[in-house]
N, C-alpha and C positions, 0 to 999 in steps of 0.2 A: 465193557458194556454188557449189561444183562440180557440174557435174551427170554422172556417169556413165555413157558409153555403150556398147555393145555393136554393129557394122556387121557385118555377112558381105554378100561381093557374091561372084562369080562371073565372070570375063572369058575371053575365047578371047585364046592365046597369037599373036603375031604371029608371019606365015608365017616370015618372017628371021630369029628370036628366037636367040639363040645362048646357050654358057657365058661368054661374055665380060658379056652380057647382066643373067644371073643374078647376076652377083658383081659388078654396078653397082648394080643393084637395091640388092640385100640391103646390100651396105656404105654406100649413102645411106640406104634406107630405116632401117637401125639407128639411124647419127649422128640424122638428123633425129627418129624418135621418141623418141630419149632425154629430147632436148633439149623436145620437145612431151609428153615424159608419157604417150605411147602405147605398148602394149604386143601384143602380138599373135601370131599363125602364119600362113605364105605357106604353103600347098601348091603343088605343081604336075602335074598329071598328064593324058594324054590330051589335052595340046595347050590345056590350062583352067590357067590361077589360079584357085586359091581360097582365101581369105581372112577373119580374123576381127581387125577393129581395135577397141582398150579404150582407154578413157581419155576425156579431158573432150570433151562434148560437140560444142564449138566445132574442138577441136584434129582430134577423129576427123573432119569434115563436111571443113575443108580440106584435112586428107589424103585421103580419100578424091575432093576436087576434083582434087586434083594427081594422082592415079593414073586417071581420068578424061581426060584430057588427054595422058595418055603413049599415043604411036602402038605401043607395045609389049604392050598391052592392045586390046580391041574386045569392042563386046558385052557391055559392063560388064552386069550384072543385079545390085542390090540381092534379099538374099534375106532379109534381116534388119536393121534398128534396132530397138534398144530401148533402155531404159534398164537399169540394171543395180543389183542392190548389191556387187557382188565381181565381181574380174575372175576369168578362166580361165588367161589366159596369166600372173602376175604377172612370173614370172619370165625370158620373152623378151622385147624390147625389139623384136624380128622373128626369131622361129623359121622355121625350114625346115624342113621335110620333100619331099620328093622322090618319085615315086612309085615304088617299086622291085617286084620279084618276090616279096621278101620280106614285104613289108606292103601287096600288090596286094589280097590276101583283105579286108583290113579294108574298102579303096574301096570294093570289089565288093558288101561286104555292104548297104551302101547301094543301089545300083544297082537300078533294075529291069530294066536291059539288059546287055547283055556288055561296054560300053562304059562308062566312068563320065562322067556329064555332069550337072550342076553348076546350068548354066542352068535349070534346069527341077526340083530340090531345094524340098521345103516349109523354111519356115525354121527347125521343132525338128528333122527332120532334119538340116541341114545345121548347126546347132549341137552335135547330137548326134554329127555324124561328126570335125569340127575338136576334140571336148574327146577321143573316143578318140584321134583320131590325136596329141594332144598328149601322152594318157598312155601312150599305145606308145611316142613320142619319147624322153620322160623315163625309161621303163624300159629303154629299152637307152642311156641315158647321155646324151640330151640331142638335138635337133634335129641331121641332117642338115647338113653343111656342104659347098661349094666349094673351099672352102680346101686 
């Protein structure tokens, strides 16, 4: 039996991090969860990943080792497991969003400072900000891409 799970962590962006970076990430990141059954949203903003990975229990805990171990990440902070009965993301395999001007206001609404940080997020907040930002995605046409 499967068991369904639900991760948000939280990492600071490595000082050297680049575009090159991003579009390694995201193009391993997708192949690999497809093939694991994971499902999910990368944000990135203010120098933070933030993240919400779905899918089987076992699959979510080794992704999440392996993103743990990339010197591209630091500061990892778990802000959330749980179990789940439905996923949020079904439909990304690894979405994107970015943080831009335009969709700055929704970060911020979170925020208690002028800065958005992540690390320090309860975790229905921080669930609660990854499923707007997923449905802001989806209304203007889908995740954020590099491409």
């Amino acid at each position: 039996m499967t068991i369904l799970v639900r991760l948000i962590y939280a990492s600071k962006v490595a000082p050297n991090f680049g575009p090159m970076d991003m579009r390694e990430i995201l193009q391993k990141s997708r192949h690999n969860n497809i093939e694991s059954g994971i499902t999910g949203l990368l944000v990135m903003s203010d120098g933070y990943f933030f993240q919400a990975l779905e899918g089987d229990r076992m699959a979510v805990h080794t992704t999440y080792a392996k993103i743990m171990r990339d010197a591209r990440h630091s500061r990892s902070v778990v802000l959330s497991a749980s179990e789940i009965e439905k996923r949020h993301f079904t439909d990304w395999s690894m979405g994107y969003v970015l943080s831009t001007e335009k969709n700055r206001p929704l970060f911020m609404s979170y925020s208690a400072d002028k800065y958005f940080e992540p690390l320090s997020m309860r975790a229905q907040a921080a669930e609660s900000l990854l499923v707007e930002i997923g449905q802001h995605a989806r209304q203007i046409g889908g995740t954020e891409s590099l491409t």
